[in-house]
N, C-alpha and C positions, 0 to 999 in steps of 0.2 A: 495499165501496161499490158500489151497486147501478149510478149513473148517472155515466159520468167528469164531472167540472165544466165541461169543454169543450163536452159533448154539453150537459149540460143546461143552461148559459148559450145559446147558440146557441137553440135550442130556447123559450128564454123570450123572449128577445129580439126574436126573431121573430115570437110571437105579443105581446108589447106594443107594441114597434116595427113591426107590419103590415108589414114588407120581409123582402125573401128576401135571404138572407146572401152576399154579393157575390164572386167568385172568390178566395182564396187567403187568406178570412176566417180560415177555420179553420185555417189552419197557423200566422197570425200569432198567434192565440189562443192557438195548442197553444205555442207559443216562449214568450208573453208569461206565461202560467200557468207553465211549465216553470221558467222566472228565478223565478217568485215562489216555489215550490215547493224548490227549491234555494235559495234564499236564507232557509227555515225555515216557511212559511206551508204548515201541514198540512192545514188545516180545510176540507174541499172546498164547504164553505156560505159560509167568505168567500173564499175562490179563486173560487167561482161569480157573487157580490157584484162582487168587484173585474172580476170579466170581463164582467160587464153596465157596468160603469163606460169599462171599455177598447173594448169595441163602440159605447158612446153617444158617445165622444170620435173614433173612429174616425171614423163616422158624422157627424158633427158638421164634422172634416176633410174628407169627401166632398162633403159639400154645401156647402162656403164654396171648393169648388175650379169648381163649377159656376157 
């Protein structure tokens, strides 16, 4: 695999979402892929999917906190 699904969620995300990825993104990313991963999801296209879904609900929490 050329690009981990971490990087390249982040990476997409941020260029469709126009925000830069907010401090401690990327660890909770790296956690939340890690569970799906261990729990038998191999396919790093939908680990990549489902972490563009977990950044846009993330995202989504930050701004109903403001």
């Amino acid at each position: 695999m050329d690009t981990l699904p971490v990087d390249r969620t982040l990476s997409i995300y941020e260029t469709l979402a126009d925000r830069s990825v907010v401090k401690g993104t990327r660890e909770r990313l790296s956690e939340h892929l890690m569970k799906m991963y261990l729990e038998g999801e191999k396919d790093p296209h939908r680990l990549t999917v489902y972490g563009l879904s977990y950044l846009r609900a993330f995202d989504r929490n930050l701004d109903s906190q403001t």
